[in-house]
C-alpha positions in Angstrom: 0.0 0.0 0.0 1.0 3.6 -0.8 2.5 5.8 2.4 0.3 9.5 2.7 3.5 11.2 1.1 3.4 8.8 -2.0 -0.3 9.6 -2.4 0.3 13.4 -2.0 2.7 13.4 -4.4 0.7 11.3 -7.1 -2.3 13.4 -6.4 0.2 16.4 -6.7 1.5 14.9 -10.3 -2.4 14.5 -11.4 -3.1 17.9 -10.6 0.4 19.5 -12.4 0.5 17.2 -15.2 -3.4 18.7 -16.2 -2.5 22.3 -15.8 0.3 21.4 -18.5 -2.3 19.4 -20.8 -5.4 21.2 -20.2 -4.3 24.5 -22.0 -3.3 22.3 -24.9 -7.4 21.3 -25.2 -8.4 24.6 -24.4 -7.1 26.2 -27.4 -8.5 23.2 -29.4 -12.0 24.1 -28.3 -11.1 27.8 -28.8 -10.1 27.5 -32.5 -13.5 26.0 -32.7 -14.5 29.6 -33.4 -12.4 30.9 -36.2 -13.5 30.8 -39.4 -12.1 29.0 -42.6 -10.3 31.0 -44.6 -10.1 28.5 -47.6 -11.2 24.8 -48.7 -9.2 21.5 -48.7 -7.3 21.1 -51.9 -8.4 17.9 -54.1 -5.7 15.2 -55.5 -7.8 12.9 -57.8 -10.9 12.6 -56.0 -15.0 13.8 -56.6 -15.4 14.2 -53.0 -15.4 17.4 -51.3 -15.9 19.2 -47.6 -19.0 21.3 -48.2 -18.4 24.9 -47.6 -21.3 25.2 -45.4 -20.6 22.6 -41.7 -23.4 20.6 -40.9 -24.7 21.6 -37.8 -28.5 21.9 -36.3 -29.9 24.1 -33.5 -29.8 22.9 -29.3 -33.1 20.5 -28.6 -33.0 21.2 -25.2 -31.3 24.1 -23.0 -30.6 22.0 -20.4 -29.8 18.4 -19.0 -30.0 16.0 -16.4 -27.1 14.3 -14.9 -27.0 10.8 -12.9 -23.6 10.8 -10.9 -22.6 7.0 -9.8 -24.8 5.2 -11.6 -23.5 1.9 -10.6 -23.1 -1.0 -13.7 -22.8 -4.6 -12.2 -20.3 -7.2 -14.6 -20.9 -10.4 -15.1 -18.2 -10.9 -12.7 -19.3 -8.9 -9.5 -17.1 -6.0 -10.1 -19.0 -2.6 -10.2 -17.8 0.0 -12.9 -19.2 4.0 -11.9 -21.0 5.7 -14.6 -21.9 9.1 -14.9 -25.1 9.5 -17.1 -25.9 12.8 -18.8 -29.2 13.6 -20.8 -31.2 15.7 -22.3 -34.3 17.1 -20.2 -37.1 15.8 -21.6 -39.2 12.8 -22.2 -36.8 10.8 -24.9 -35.8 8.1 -25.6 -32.6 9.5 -26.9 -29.8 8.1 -28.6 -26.3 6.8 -26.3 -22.9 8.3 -26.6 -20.5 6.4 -24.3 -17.0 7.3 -23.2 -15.0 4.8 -21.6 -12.2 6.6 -19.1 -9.2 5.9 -17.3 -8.8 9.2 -16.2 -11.4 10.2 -14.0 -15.0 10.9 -15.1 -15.5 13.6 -12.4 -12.6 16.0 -14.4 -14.4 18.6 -15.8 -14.1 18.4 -19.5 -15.9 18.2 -22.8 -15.4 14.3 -23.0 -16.8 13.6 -19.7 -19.6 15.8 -20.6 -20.1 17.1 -23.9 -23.5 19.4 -24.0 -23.1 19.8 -27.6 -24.2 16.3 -28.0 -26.2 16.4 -25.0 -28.5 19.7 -25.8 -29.1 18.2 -29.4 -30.5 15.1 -28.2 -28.5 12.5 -26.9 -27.6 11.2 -23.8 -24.0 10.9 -22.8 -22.4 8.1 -20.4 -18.8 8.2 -19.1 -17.3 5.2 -17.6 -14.7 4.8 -15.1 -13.1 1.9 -16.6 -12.5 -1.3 -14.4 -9.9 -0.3 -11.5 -9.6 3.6 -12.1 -11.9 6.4 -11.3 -14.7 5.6 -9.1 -14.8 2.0 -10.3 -14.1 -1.4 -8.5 -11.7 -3.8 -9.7 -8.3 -3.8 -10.8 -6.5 -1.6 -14.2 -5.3 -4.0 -16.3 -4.8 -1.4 -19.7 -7.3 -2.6 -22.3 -7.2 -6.4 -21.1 -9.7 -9.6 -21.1 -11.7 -8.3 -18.6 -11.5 -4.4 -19.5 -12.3 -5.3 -23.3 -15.3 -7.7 -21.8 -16.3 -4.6 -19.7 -16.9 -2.2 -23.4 -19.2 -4.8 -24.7 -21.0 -5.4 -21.2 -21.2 -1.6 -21.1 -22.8 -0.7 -24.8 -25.4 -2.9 -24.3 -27.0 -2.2 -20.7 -26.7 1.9 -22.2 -28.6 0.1 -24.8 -31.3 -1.5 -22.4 -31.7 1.3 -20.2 -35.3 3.4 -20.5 -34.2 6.3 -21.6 -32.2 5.3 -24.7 -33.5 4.2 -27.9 -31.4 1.2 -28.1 -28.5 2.5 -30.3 -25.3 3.5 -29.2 -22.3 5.1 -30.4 -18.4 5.2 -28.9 -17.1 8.6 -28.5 -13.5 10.0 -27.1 -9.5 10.6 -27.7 -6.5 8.8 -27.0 -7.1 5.9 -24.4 -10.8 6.5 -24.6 -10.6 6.0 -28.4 -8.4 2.7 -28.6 -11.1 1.3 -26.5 -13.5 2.3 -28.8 -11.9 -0.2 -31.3 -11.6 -2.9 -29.0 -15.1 -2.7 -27.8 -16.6 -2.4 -31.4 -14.6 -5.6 -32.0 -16.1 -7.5 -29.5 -19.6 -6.6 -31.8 -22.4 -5.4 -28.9 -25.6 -5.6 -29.5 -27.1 -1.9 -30.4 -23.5 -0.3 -31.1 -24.1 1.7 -34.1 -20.8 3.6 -34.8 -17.8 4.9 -33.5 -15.5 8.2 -33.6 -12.0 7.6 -32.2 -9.8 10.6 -32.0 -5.9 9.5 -31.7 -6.5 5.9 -31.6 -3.3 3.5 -31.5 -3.4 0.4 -33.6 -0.1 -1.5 -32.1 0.9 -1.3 -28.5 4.4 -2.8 -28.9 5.2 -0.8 -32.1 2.9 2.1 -31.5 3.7 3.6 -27.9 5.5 1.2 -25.9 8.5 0.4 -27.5 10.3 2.4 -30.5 12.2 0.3 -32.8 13.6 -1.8 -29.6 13.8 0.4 -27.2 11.5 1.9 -24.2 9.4 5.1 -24.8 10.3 6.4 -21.6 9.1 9.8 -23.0 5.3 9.1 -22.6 4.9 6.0 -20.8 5.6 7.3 -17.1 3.8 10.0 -17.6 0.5 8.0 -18.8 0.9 5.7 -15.9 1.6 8.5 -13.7 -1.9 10.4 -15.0 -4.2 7.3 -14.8 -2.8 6.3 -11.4 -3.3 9.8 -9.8 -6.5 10.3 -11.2 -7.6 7.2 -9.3 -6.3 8.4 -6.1 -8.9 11.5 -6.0 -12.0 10.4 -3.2 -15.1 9.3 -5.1 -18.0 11.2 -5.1 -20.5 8.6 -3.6 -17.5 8.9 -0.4 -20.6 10.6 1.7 -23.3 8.1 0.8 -21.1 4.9 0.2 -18.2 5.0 2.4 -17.5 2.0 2.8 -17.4 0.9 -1.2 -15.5 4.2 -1.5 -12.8 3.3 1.2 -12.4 -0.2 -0.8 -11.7 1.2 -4.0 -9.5 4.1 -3.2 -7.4 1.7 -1.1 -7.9 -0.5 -3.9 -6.1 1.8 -6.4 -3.7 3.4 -4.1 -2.5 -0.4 -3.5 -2.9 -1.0 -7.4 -0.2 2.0 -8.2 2.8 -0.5 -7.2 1.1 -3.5 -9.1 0.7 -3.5 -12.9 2.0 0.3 -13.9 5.4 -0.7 -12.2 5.4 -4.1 -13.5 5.0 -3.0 -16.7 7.4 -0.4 -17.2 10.2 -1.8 -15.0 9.9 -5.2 -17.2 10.5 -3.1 -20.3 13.4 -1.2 -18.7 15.1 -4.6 -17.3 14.2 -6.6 -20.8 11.8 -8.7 -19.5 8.6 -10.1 -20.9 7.2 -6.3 -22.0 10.4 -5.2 -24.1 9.4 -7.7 -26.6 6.1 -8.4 -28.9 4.2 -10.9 -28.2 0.7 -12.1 -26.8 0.6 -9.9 -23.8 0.8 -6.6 -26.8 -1.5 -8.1 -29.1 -4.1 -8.5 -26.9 -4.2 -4.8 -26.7 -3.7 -3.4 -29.8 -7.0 -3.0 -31.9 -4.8 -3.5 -35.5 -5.2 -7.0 -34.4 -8.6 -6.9 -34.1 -9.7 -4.7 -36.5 -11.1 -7.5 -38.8 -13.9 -8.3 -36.8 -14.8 -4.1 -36.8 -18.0 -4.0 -38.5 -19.7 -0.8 -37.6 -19.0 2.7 -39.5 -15.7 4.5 -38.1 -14.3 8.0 -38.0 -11.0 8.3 -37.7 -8.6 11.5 -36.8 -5.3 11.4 -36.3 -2.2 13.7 -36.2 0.8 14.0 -38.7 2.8 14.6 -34.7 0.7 12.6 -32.9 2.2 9.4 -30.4 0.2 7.4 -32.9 1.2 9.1 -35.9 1.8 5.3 -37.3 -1.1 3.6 -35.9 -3.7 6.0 -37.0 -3.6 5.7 -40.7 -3.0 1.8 -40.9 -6.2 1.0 -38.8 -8.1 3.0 -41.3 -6.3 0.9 -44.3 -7.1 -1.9 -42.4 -10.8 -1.2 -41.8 -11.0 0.0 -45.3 -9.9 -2.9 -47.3 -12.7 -5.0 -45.0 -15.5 -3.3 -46.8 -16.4 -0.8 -43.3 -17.2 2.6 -43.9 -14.4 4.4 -42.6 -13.0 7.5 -42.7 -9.3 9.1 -41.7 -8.8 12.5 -40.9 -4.8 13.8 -40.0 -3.6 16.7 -39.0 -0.9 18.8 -37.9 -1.6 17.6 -34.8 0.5 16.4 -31.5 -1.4 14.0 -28.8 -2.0 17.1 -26.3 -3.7 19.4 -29.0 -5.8 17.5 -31.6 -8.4 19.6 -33.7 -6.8 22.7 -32.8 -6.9 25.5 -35.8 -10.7 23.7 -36.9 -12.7 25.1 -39.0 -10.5 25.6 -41.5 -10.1 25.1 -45.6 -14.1 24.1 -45.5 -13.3 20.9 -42.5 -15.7 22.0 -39.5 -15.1 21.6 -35.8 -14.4 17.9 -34.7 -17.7 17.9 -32.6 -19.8 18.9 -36.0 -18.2 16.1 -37.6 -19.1 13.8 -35.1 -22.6 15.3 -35.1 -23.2 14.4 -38.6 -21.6 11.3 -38.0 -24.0 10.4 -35.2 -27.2 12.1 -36.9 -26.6 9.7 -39.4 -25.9 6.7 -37.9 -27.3 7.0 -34.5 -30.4 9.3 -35.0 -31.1 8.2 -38.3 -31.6 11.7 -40.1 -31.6 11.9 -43.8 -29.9 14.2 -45.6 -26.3 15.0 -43.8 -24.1 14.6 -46.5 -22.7 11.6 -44.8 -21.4 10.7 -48.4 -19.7 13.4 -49.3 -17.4 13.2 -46.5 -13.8 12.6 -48.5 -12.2 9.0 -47.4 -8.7 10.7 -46.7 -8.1 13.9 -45.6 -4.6 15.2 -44.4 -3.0 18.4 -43.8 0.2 18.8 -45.8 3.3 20.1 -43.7 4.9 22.9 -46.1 2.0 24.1 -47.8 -0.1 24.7 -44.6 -3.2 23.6 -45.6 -5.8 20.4 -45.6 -5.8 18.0 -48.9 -8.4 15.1 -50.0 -6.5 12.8 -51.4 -7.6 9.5 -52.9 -6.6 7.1 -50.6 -3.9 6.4 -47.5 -1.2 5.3 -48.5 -1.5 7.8 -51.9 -2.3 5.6 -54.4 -0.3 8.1 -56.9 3.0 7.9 -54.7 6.2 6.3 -56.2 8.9 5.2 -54.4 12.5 7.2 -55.0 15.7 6.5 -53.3 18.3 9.5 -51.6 21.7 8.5 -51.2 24.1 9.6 -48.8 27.4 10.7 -50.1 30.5 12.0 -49.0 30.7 15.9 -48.1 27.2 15.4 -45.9 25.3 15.8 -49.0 21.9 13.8 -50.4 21.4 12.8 -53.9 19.5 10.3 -56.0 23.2 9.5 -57.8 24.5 6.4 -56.2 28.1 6.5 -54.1 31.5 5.4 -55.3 33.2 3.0 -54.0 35.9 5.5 -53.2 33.5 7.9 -50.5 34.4 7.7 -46.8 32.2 7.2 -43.6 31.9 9.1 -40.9 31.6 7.9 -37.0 29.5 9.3 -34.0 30.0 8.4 -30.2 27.5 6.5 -29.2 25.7 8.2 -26.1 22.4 7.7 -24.6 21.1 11.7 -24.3 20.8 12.7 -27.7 17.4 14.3 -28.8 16.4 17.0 -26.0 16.3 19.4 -28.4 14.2 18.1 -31.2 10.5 18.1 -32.4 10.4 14.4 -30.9 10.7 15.8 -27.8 7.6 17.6 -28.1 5.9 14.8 -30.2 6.8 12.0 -27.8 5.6 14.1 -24.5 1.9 14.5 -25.9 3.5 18.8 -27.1 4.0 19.5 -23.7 7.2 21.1 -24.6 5.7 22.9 -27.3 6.7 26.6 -26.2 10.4 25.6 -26.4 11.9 27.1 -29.1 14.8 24.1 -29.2 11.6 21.7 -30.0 10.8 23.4 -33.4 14.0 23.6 -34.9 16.8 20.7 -35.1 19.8 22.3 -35.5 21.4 22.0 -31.9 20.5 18.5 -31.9 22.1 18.1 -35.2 25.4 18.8 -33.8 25.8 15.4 -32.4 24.3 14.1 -35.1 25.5 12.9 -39.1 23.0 15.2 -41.1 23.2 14.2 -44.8 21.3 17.7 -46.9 19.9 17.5 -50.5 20.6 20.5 -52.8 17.7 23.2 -52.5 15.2 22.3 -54.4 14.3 23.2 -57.8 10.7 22.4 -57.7 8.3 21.3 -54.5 8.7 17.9 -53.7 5.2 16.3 -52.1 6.1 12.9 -49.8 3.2 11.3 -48.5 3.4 8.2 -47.1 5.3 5.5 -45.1 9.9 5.9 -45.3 12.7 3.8 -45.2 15.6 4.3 -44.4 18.4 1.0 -45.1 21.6 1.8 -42.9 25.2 0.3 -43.5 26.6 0.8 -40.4 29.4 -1.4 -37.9 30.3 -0.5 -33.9 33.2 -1.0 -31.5 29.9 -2.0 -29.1 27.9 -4.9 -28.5 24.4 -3.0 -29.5 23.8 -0.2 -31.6 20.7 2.7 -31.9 20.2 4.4 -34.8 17.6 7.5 -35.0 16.7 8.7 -38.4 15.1 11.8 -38.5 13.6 13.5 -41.8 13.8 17.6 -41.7 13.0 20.1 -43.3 15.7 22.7 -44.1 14.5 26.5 -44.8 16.5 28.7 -46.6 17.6 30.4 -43.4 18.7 27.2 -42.5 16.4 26.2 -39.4 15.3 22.5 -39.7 11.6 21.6 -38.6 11.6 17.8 -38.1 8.8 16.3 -40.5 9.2 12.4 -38.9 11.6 10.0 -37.7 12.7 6.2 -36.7 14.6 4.4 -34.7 15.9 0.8 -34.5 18.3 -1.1 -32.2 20.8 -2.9 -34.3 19.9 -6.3 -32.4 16.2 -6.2 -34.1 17.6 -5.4 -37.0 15.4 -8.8 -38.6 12.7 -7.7 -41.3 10.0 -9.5 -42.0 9.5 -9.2 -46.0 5.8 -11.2 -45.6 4.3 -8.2 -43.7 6.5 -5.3 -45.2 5.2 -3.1 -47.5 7.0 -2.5 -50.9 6.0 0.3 -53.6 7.6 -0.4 -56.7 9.5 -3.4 -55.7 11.6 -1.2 -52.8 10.6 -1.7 -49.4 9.5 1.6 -48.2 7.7 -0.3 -44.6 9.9 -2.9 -42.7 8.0 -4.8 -40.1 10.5 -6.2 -38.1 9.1 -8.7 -35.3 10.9 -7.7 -31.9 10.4 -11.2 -30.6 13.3 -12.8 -28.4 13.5 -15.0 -30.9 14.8 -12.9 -33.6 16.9 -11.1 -32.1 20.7 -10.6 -34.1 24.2 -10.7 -32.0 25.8 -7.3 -33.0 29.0 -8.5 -33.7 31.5 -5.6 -32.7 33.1 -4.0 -36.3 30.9 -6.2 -38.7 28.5 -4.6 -41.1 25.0 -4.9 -40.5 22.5 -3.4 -42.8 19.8 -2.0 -41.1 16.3 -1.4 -42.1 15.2 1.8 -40.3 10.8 2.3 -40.0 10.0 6.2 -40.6 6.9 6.9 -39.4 4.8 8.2 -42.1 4.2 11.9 -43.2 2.9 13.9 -45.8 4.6 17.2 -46.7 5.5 19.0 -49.4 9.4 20.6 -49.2 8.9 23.7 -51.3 10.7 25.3 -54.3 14.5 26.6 -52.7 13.7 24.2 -49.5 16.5 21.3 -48.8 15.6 17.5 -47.3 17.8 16.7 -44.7 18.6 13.0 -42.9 20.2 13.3 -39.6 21.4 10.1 -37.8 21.7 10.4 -34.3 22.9 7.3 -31.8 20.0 8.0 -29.5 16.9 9.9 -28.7 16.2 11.1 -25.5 13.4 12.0 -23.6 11.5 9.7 -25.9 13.6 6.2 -25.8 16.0 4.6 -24.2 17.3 0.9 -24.4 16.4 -1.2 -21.9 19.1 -1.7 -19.0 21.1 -4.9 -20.6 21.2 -3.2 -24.5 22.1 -0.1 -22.4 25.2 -1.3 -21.2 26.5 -2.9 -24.4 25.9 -0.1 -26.4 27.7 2.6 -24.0 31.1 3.8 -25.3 31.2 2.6 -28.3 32.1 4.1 -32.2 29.4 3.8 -34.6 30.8 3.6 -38.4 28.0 4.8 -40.9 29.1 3.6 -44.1 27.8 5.3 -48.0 30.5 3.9 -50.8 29.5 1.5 -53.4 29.2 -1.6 -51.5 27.7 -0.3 -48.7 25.3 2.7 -50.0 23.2 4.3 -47.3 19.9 5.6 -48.5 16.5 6.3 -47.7 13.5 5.4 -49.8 10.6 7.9 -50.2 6.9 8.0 -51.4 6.9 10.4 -53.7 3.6 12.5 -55.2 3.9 13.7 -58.5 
């Protein structure tokens, strides 16, 4: 059990790590109110954003809320809802929001009178073992995952609904969306995640090997604090609220710290495996039947995941849509309405009319399939499809005299070699990516250049007309160390003429999972432009000290467009810190050593990119 100080202290964290977030979604909503200047720009497709948002007058001008309304499992364990709806006669229509993080925080996706005041009723659900909820956290397990379904269908039983239901909420609250939708309750309609992941292991807990220690503690810091605030049935239940706020301050030392500290010593966690699949919805996806909205952010944690769920769901025949963009995980939707794409909440509006309320009429249709802002040219694009079905793949070279070219090396170029050291990164835009943009107002976060100096940076030529990437990178590696382990992180920048470099994306890889998977890699024009490595104990490669290895480096996808006079930069680094760090036994053998990154003839160093004509 926790001491008083150790629950101070985590209710203090709660309390400081929301003042940093919260301003984050408070501009999100704000932007709500600014007006679109211009419309998304179409590549090859009929379907447009209509100039005009859908949106329909309040129902009602105020609400009723149930607080505690307690929800019995199958297995004894009581889950806390709060129930919000519209007052009037009804029956209404359900939005449900599944939490970890407290329903009793005031904010929109606890309870969201948008959605209320136009006729639907809104429950929020402390999930199983956080909140005011019996039972133990187990992140998006058996039993949480059995919970959803449970859930959805008594909201569809209950008097004042009309039987269909419809999943609603961002980050955790939207993974669980998929999961749920999987499990197929009866009366679930649609759903409308907001920064959903797709893979745990490949997603958010590890990066290419190694542990995100960027977001991780602070996630399992938030949802642990959050459960440590008194319930507020303490007055008329005290004795169910003593047992579960002992229950979760005992809980805090249990599977949070399990978790993490078996990634950090290379146990069970640092690899993929069951325990990962089991909680991550890409593996799920095909039994997704129900129609799904989908935003995501070109900076997000799950800039990866996003996209690849929707390709996923797509090719199954679901109606799906995928909206990304410039986006990190603290400040989604954020500059909406703008080039003719309303609000988030008017998209899910329509999206609910449509599928919940059953109107007619609400242009469901012309929603475009794929929708993403384009870094460099500042504005929102349809395009066709995700990945861009008009994308070709192209190959940059690095060469001698730090430059980047599509002409292949001689054998007669030299390497270069960089010290390999664990604390390379602070200054970069991963740093403000992998922390959810808490770091935004740093200055350090937006441009690369001081974190280039411990880095190889290898620049194009400015270029001589705009060059559009959209899509998943590569990046194949020649490169030996003195050590026994190697990191590489590839990052991708964009160089302005006055020479700051904004980071567009980035990959890592540990040189011991440096095994690729061809059967589940993606290739675009016979080149390899996704390499799905399996990060299983089994596959992992003895780094031999001074032998080649050629290493096959993930970028996480983008779309951007460097402009006219605008160079493309790749910067190797041998680490990046906040965001990831090896666990303890690849720490040690990679400490001290020399890495050699080779680009002659036999060894030729290159990245491969999708390119938009």
């Amino acid at each position: 059990m926790m001491s008083w100080k150790q629950v101070r202290f985590s209710v203090f964290f709660f309390i400081m790590l929301n003042m940093v977030i919260a301003p984050a979604l408070v501009h999100a909503s704000a932007n709500e109110k600014t007006k679109s200047k211009s419309k998304a720009t179409s590549s090859a497709t009929t379907q447009a954003w209509d100039e005009e948002a859908y949106d329909r007058p309040a129902d009602y001008s105020s609400y009723i809320t149930e607080k505690d309304v307690f929800i019995t499992m199958q297995d004894g364990v009581v889950l806390a809802a709060d129930v919000h709806r519209p007052d009037g006669p009804g029956p209404f229509p359900v939005i449900l929001t599944q939490t970890p993080y407290n329903k009793n925080q005031d904010n929109k996706e606890n309870h969201n009178d948008y959605f209320i005041k136009r006729g639907y009723a809104h429950v929020v659900v402390d999930v199983r073992g956080t909140g005011s909820s019996q039972g133990a956290w187990d992140s998006f397990g058996i039993a949480e995952q059995s919970d959803g379904k449970e859930v959805v269908e008594w909201a569809a039983k209950q008097p004042w609904s009309n039987g269909k239901v419809g999943l609603y909420g961002s980050s955790y609250r939207a993974i669980n969306q998929l999961l749920t939708a999987a499990k197929q309750p009866k009366g679930l309609e649609a759903i409308f995640p907001v920064v959903p992941m797709a893979d745990v292991y490949r997603d958010i807990m590890m990066s290419g090997g190694m542990v995100n220690t960027g977001f991780i503690p602070l996630w399992l810091g938030l949802v642990t604090s959050s459960g440590l605030l008194p319930p507020t049935y303490t007055m008329s239940e005290p004795i169910m609220a003593s047992s579960v706020l002992i229950n979760h301050a005992g809980q805090t030392t249990g599977y949070p710290t399990s978790t993490l500290s078996s990634a950090i010593t290379g146990g069970d966690f640092a690899y993929d495996g069951p325990a990962a699949h089991l909680r991550s919805p890409i593996y799920v996806a095909d039994q997704i039947q129900v129609p799904t909205f989908l935003t995501g952010g070109l900076h997000d944690l799950f800039q990866r995941g996003t996209p690849l769920l929707y390709e996923k769901l797509k090719a199954n025949g679901v109606t799906t849509k995928l909206l990304m963009g410039n986006w990190t995980h603290g400040n989604y939707g954020s500059g909406l309405p703008a080039d003719n794409i309303p609000t988030l909440d008017q998209i899910a509006l329509k999206w609910f009319d449509t599928y919940l309320m059953g109107i007619d009429g609400t242009g469901i249709e012309q929603i475009p399939n794929v929708t993403q802002y384009v870094l460099g040219e500042d504005q929102f694009q349809v395009q066709p499809s995700w990945p861009h079905s008009e994308a070709t793949a192209e190959r940059f070279y690095l060469r001698s005299g730090k430059m980047l070219t599509k002409d292949t090396p001689s054998s007669l170029e030299s390497s270069r070699t960089m010290v390999q050291q664990p604390a390379n990164g602070i200054c970069s835009g991963s740093t403000n990516q992998w922390t959810a943009g808490i770091p935004s107002a740093l200055p350090c976060t937006k441009d690369n250049r001081l974190t280039e100096t411990t880095e190889l940076t290898y620049t194009t030529a400015p270029m001589n007309s705009d060059l559009h990437i959209s899509g998943p990178i590569a990046a194949k590696v020649y490169a030996s160390t003195t050590a026994k382990e190697l990191v590489l992180s590839v990052r991708l920048t964009d160089v302005a003429p006055d020479g700051s470099s904004s980071e567009i994306t980035a990959g890592w890889l540990a040189a011991s999972h440096r095994a690729v998977d061809e059967s589940k890699s993606r290739f675009l024009n016979e080149e390899n432009i996704q390499p799905w490595h399996p990060f299983t104990r089994d596959a992992v490669n003895k780094v031999t000290p001074n032998e080649v290895m050629e290493l096959n480096v993930e970028i996480f996808p983008t779309n951007v467009v460097i402009k006219e006079g605008h160079k493309l930069r790749v910067a190797i680094g041998p680490s990046d810190f906040p965001h990831a760090m090896s666990p303890a036994p690849q720490q040690l053998d990679q400490l001290g050593g020399i890495a050699t990154i080779l680009n002659r003839e036999e060894y030729p160093s290159s990245i491969v990119v999708p390119v938009v004509k």
